[in-house]
Each structure stands twice: as C-alpha cells, then as structure tokens.
N, C-alpha and C positions, 0 to 999 in steps of 0.2 A: 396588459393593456395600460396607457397610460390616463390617467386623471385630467382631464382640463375644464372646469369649471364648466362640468356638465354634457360638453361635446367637444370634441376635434378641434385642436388650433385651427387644424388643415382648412377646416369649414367657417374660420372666423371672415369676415366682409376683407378682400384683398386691402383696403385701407388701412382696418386694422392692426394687419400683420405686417406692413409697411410701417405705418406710423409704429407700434413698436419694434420693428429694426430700428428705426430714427432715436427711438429711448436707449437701445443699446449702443448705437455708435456715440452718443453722448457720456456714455461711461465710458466705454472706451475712451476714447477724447482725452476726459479727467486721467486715466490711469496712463496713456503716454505721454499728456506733458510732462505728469511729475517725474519722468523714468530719467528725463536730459535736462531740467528746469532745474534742477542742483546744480550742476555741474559748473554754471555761469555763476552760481552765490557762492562758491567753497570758499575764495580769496575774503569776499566781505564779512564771513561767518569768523572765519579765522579773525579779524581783526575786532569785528563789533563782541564777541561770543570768549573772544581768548581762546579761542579750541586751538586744540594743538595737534600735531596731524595725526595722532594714532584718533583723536577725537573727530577729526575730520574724515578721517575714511570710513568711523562706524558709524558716522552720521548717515554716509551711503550703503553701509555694508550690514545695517542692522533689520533694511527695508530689503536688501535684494535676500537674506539668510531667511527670513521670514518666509516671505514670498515664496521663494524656490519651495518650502519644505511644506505649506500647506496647502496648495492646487490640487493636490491626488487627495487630500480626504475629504476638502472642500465640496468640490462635484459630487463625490459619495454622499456627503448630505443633502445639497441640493437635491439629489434625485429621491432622497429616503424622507427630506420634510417638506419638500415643494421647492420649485428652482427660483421663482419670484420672491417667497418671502428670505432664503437665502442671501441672495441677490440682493435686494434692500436692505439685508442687514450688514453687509457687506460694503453696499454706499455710505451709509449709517455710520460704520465706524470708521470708514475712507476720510469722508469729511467733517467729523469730532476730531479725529486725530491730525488733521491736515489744521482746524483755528488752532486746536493745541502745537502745534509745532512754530504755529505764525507767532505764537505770542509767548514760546520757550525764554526764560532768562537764563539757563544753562543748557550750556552743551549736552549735560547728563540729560536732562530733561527733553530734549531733541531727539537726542539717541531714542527713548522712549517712547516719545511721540512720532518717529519715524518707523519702530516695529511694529508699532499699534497700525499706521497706514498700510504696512506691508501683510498684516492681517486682511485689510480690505479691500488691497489689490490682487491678494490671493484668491479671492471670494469672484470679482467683480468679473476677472480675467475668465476663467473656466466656464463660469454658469452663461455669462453671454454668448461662450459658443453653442453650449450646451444646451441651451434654450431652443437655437436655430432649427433643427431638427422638430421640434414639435412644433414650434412657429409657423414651419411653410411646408409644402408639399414637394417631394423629390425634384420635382421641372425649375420650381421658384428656388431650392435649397442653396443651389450654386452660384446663382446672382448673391443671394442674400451675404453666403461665407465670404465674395467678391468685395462685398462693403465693410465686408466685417475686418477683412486684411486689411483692405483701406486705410477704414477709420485706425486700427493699430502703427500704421506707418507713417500715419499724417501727424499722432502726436509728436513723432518722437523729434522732426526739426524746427517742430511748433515749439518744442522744449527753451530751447536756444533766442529765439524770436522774443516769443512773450518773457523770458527771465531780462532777456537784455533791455528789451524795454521797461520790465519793471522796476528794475534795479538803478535805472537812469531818472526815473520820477518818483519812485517811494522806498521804503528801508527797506531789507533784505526779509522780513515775513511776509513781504506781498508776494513771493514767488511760492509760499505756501497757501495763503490766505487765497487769491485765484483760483484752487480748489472748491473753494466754496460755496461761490455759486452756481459753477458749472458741476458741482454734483449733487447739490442743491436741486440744480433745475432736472439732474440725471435720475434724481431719487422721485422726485412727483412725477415727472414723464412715465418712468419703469411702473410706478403703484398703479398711475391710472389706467395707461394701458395695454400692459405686457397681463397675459392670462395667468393663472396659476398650474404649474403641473408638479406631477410627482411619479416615484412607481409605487400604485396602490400596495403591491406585496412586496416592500421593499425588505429586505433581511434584514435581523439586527445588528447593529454595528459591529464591525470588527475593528475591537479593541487594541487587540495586539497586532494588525495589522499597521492599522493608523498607528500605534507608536513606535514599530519601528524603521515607517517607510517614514516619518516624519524625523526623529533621531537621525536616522541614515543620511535623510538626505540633507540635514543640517550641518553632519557633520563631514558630509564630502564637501558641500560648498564652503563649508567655513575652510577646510584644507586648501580647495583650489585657490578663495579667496589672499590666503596669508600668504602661497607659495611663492609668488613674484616679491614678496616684501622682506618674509623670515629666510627664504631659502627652499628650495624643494627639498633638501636631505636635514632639515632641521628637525629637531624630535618632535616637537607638537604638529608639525604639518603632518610629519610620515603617521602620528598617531591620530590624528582627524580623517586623512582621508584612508589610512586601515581602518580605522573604528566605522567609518563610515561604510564602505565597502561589505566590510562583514556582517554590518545591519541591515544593509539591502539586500544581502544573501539569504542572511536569515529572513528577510519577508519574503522573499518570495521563493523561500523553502516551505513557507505556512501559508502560503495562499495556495500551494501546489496541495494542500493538504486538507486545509477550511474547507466547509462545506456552501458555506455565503465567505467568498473571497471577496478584497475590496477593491481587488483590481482580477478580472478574466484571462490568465496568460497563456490562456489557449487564442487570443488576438495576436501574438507574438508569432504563432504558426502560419499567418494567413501573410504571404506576400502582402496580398492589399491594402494590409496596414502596416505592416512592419516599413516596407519600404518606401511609401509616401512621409511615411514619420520621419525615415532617417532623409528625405528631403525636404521638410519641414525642418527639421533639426539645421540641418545644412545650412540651409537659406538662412537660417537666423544667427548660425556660428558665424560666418559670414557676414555679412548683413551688421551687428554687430561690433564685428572687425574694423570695419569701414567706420562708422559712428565713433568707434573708441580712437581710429588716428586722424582721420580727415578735419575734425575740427582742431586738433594742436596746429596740424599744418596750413591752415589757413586762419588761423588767430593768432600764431606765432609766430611762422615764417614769412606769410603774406600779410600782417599788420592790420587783421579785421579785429573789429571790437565783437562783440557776443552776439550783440544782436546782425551785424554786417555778415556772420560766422553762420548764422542759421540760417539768412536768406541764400544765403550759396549752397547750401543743400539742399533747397527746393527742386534741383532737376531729379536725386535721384526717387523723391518724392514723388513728384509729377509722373515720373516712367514708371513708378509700383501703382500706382493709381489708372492710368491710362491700360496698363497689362492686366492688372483683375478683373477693371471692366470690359476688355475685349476678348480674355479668355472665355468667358462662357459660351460663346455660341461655337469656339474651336472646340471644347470640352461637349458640346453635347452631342457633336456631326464625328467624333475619331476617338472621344475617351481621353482619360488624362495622362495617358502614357507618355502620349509624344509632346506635350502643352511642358510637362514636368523633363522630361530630357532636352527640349529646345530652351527652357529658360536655363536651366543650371549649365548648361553648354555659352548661353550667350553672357548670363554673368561671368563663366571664365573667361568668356573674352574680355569684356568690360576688366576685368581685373588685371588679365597679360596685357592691356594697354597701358594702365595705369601705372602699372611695374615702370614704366618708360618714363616717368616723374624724375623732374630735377627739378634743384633750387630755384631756375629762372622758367620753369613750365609759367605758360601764361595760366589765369582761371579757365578760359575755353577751355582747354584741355580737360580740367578737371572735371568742367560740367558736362562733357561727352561722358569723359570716364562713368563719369554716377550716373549718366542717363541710360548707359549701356547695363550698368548693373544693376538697377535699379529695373529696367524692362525684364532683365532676365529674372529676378528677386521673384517681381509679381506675375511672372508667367509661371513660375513654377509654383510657387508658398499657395495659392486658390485652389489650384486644382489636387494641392496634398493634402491640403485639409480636408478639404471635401472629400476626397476619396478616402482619409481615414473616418470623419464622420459615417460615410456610407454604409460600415462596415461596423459602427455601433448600433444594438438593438435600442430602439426608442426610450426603451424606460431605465437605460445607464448611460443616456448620452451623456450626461451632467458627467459623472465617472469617468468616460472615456476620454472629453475632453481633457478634465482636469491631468488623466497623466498624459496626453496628446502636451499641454502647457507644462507640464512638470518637465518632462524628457526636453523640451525646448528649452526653458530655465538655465536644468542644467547644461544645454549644449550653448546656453549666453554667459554662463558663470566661467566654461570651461576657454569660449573665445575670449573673453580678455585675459585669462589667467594664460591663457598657452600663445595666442597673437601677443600679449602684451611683453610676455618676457622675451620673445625672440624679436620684438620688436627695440628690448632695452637692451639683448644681447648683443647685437648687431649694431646698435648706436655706441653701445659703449667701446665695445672692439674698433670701431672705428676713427671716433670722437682720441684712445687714449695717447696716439703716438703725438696728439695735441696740445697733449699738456705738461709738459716734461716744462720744468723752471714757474710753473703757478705753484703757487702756494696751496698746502693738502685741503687744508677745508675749503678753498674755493673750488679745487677739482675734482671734489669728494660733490661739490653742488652741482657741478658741470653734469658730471657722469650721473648724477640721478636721472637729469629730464632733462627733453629741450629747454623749458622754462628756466631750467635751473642756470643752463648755460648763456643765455640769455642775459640774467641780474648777474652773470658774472662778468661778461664781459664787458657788462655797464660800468658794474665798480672798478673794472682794471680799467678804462678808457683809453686811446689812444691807439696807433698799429696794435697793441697785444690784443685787444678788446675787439677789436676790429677782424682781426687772424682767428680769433678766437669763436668771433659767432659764424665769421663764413665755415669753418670746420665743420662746427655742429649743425649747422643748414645742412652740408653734404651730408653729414653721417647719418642725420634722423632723415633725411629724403630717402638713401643707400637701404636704410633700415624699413621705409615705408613701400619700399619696391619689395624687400625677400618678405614683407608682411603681405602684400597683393600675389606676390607668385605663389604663395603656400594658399590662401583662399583660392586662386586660380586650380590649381591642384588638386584640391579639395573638390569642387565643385565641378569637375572635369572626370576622376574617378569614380564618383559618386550617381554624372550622368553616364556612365559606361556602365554600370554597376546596374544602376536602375532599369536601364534598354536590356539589358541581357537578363534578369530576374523577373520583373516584374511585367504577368504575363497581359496580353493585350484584354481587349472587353472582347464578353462572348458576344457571339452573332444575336442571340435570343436577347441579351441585354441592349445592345445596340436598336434591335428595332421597338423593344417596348419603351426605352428612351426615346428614342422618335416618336411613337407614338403619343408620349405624354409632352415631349416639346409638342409638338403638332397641336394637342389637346390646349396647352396653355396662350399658343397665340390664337384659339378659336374659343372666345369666353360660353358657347353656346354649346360647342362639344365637351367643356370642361365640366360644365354645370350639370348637363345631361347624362357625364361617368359618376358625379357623386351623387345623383338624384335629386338633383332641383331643377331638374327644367320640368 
C-alpha cells in the first residue's frame, strides 16, 4: 500500500489534485523549453564562448547523455524515498544548474553546468508522470496523463519562440536564466501542494542494477550520439554502443535473477505494456524527427529568423493539444486500442503528405502537414501512456514511468542519430554532382549541412552561388521527403502491428469503466463509493 500523508491522494479535495497537476505541468513546461531553447543560442555561444563545435555539440549532448541514463533509477527512488521530495530535488538542482550555466565564462564550464541540469531533468521528467497515478483516481487518470502530454509538447516550440526573443533583447544566458523562474515558481507550487508518497516496503536498492543500466545506457547513447559525426564503423562508436549493449544485457540478466529487481521484466510479457510503449516510443522517434528537420527547413530555406521558425510550428502543437484533450472520453466509451491505431495511422498520413515538399511548397502546406501529425501524435502518445501506466502497481509507478521515459529517450537519441544520417545521406548524394569545379574546403562546407551550403554560396556570389543554393534547396527538400516517408513507414507498420497484437479491453473492464466514468460525472455517486456521503 502506498503512503500519502496519512490517507489516499484519491481522497484529497478534486482542487487539490487539480491544482497539483497545475505544479506538474509547470515543470514540465521548464524541462521542454530548455529541450529546443539551445538550439537558437549555438551560433551566439560559438562566437561570444569561442566554443568550437566539438564544444558546441557537448554543450547539447552532455544534457541529453545524462538524462537518457538516469530516469530508470530516478523513479526507483522516487518510489523508495517519497516522489515529492525527489521531485524537488530534482527542481532544485534543474534550476542551480540552469543560473550556473547562464553565467558560465567557459565552454568547459557549460558543458558542466548542462550535465548537472540533465540530472534534473532526469528526476523532473519520470516522477511527474509517476506521481499521476497516486494523484487521481482511475476515471480522472486519463484526462490528467492528457495534460501531462500536453504540457510536454507545448515546451518544445515554446523552445524556439522564447530563445528567439530572448536572444533579440539580452545576451545569450538569458535563454538559461528563464529557467529560473519558472522553476522557481515549479519548485513552491510542487512543495505546497503536491502530497508526499512513497512504497512504505520499498526494497533496498539495487546497486548493481542501477550501475549497469545507467553505464549501459550511457554508453549506447553516447554511440548513437558520435555515429552521424565519427562514422558508424569507427572503433569508438562500434565500442560504445557494444559496450553499451552488453551492459544492458547483463542487467537485465540480474534482474531476471534479483530478488528486489529495479525494473519488473515480467511487464515486458504483458501485451499491455509492451505494446503501448513501443507506440509511445514511436510517436516520439517520430515526433522528434520532424523537430530535428522542419525548423532547418523553414529557417533556412524559407528565411525565418528563430523566433518566426517557432511560431510556425504552432499548428503541430495546437493538433497534439486539441487530440489529448478529446481523446479521453473516445478512451473511455471503446479502450485505447483503436485511439492508438487511428492516430499512428493518421500521423503516417500527415507524413506521406509532407514527403510531397518542394523548394517552392507554400507554408500552408506545411502547416496541414504538422497539423495532420501533430492530431495523430496526440491521439495516439495519451492513450499509450496511460495504458502503460494502467498496468503499473501503485507503489512502482515512479519506476515504471521512469523506464516508460528511458525506452523513449532512447527511441529520441536513436531518431536523430538514424533520421539524421539518412537525412545527410540523401542531401549529400544529391547536393555532390553540384559541386564539381568549387574548391574542396568549400564543398567539404556544402556537403556538411544545408547551413553550410548556404555561407558557401554566399562567399562564391554571383550565377555560382546562385546554382549553387538552388542545388542544395532541392537536395535537403529530396532528403526531407525519404526522411517523412521512413517516419510514414514507421508509424504505419507499427499501427498494423499494434491492431493485430494488442488484444482489445475485456467486456468486464469495459463496464466497470463505465461505471466509474458514470460515478465521476455524478459527484454524489462518487462520494457515496468512497464513503462520504
């Protein structure tokens, strides 16, 4: 049974448990802008900072190598010393680490200051879903999760918005320093009114568990991470993600064996979760995808500045918002089966559209595109979470989440590393029959990025320069369609996959769901099953 400050979340005043939702979607909030709120500073960091790009990538890549590898032990302790105080400390060092990076005078120092956040957003990320579950009562659970995707999807082109404006009225630590107050205000909200729980007989930690799912999975992302840069057949790639590989092996050779495991891989058996996971996973390999190309392609081809780049990605925001909150009452009248095959089905559509991109596509187009994927995104990502939540016993939600977030992590580490390269394979195959008579180190810039080809054909000026960016328009557009048809793909097999495995809700579950939706729009019936009328 779980601990909550003396009785039942379930039983705390409906305000209560509403206002703290409202504390959690506020960390969330803080933990997605900072996810896309770099990506618009890298050009000013480089020039104010002198970082130089292998300095510039682990400024991003020392926050996302963190992150990924501490969620799975994170929620284990949440649930073993209370998910609140966790949780806070977790804000705690979110925003220590977030002034220290605003007011870094080395690169080194940033890097530092960016693993120390990656700490807090490992913490922040897991325990807030994890909390949900003792939070609210089954009927309320799936609205709540509905917010909770939300608030995750609404950081991430709040990212872009808020950098670009900050970046236009103060130096380049205000897109750190932002942090601040908004988890500031994340950390008082969460203390005063989110409850404390725990599991009263939680096991002692497992040591060797947490070391080598945290190893493991450090050192597969760091693999995926190098692969697009060093080479996928380069020896320290190949020997990060073996090394890494054979350390996730070996954990979950010793959990198969533990007596208090840190993760249950007898969940791995249950359709119910296995399969909502991998469309959870899905959605956000995906999901992802799109974030990592859609802003080159309208900051660089379409000529929007940062902040112009992020408001264009409000429609697929507005469609992931608009489908979490009208999923729920489809989720409670048929189950999330068909909620989860009809979005991952209409994001492939949204995606085989977008494949249809050229140089002169107008922005209408794009903002269909995202709104198509973006509806499908949040029709599907609600009703996966919640049905992998469902399927956690109360007093290892914190746990379950955290690998629910891990297994996600790494399916976001693996979509840029795997979209990313077949997105530069395809530019470059393209882009090379272009370059024959430039000079190597310009066509060594070309062929890196579109950006690159860009400042080259600025410095060549004239017809060359001119021949030379229409090229690379077509090639990186050529390359953002086989990057849309392979998520289309994806997300298409995935829902064939899911309709054929994963079995429907039983009849007996169907009506004591009704019963309890029934129960929660009658506050008189509700009160009367847990005895207070």
């Amino acid at each position: 049974m779980t601990e909550i400050n003396e009785r039942p979340a379930t039983e705390l005043p409906a305000a209560r448990r509403w206002a703290g939702l409202a504390a959690l979607v506020v960390a969330l909030l803080t933990f997605g802008l900072d996810l896309m709120i770099l990506n618009v500073a890298l050009p000013t960091l480089a020039g104010d900072l002198g970082a130089s790009t292998t300095e510039l990538q682990w400024i991003v890549n020392a926050y996302t190598l963190v992150f990924a590898s501490l969620m799975l032990p994170a929620g284990g302790l949440g649930d073993r010393y209370g998910r609140r105080r966790i949780l806070l400390a977790g804000l705690v060092a979110f925003v220590a680490a977030s002034a220290w990076a605003a007011f870094s005078g080395t690169a080194g120092a940033l890097i530092a200051a960016r693993a120390v956040m990656g700490i807090g957003a490992a913490v922040i990320v897991p325990l807030s879903l994890g909390i949900l579950p003792v939070l609210f009562p089954p009927e309320q659970r799936r609205r709540a999760i509905a917010v909770w995707v939300g608030a995750l999807g609404v950081g991430l082109p709040l990212g872009p918005i808020v950098g670009g404006w900050l970046l236009e009225h103060f130096w380049w630590g205000s897109v750190f320093l932002i942090n601040v107050p908004v988890g500031a205000l994340a950390l008082i909200a969460a203390a005063t009114l989110l409850p404390e729980s725990r599991d009263p007989a939680a096991p002692s930690l497992d040591c060797p568990g947490i070391a080598t799912s945290v190893l493991g999975t450090a050192a597969l992302v760091y693999g995926i991470i190098q692969g697009p840069d060093d080479g996928w057949t380069d020896p320290g790639v190949l020997t990060a993600i073996g090394g890494g590989v054979l350390l996730l092996a070996g954990f979950l050779a010793f959990e198969r064996r533990t007596a208090h495991p840190l993760v249950d891989l007898r969940l791995f058996t249950k359709p119910a979760f296995t399969w909502p996971t991998l469309a959870a996973t899905a959605g956000t390999f995906t999901l992802v995808g799109v974030l990592f190309v859609v802003p080159q392609y309208l900051q660089i081809l379409q000529g929007n500045d940062a902040f112009g780049t992020g408001i264009r990605l409000v429609p697929l925001v507005l469609a992931i918002l608009v489908a979490a909150a009208a999923v729920d009452e489809v989720v409670t009248r048929i189950g999330a089966k068909f909620p989860m095959v009809a979005g991952l089905l209409i994001a492939a559509a949204g995606f085989a559209l977008y494949s249809a991109i050229t140089v002169g596509s107008c922005y209408a187009f794009t903002a269909i595109s995202l709104a198509i994927i973006g509806l499908g995104t949040g029709l599907a990502l609600a009703p996966a979470v919640d049905a992998v939540m469902a399927t956690l016993p109360e007093h290892r939600a914190a746990a379950g989440s955290g690998l629910l977030m891990a297994i996600r992590q790494i399916g976001a580490a693996f979509s840029v590393a795997i979209l990313g390269t077949m997105l530069n394979a395809t530019y470059t195959h393209a882009l090379d029959p272009h370059l024959n008579g430039i000079p190597e180190p310009l066509a060594d810039a070309a062929r890196d990025n579109i950006a690159g080809a860009h400042q080259t054909a600025q410095r060549l000026g004239g017809p060359p320069g001119d021949d030379l960016a229409g090229a690379a328009a077509d090639a990186f557009t050529q390359a953002m369609s086989n990057v849309f048809l392979a998520s289309a793909a994806i997300s298409a097999i995935l829902a064939a996959a899911i309709a054929v495995r994963l079995p429907g809700r039983p009849k007996a579950t169907r009506d004591a769901l009704g019963d309890r939706a029934g129960q929660a729009r009658s506050p008189g019936a509700a009160a009367e099953s847990r005895g207070e009328g």
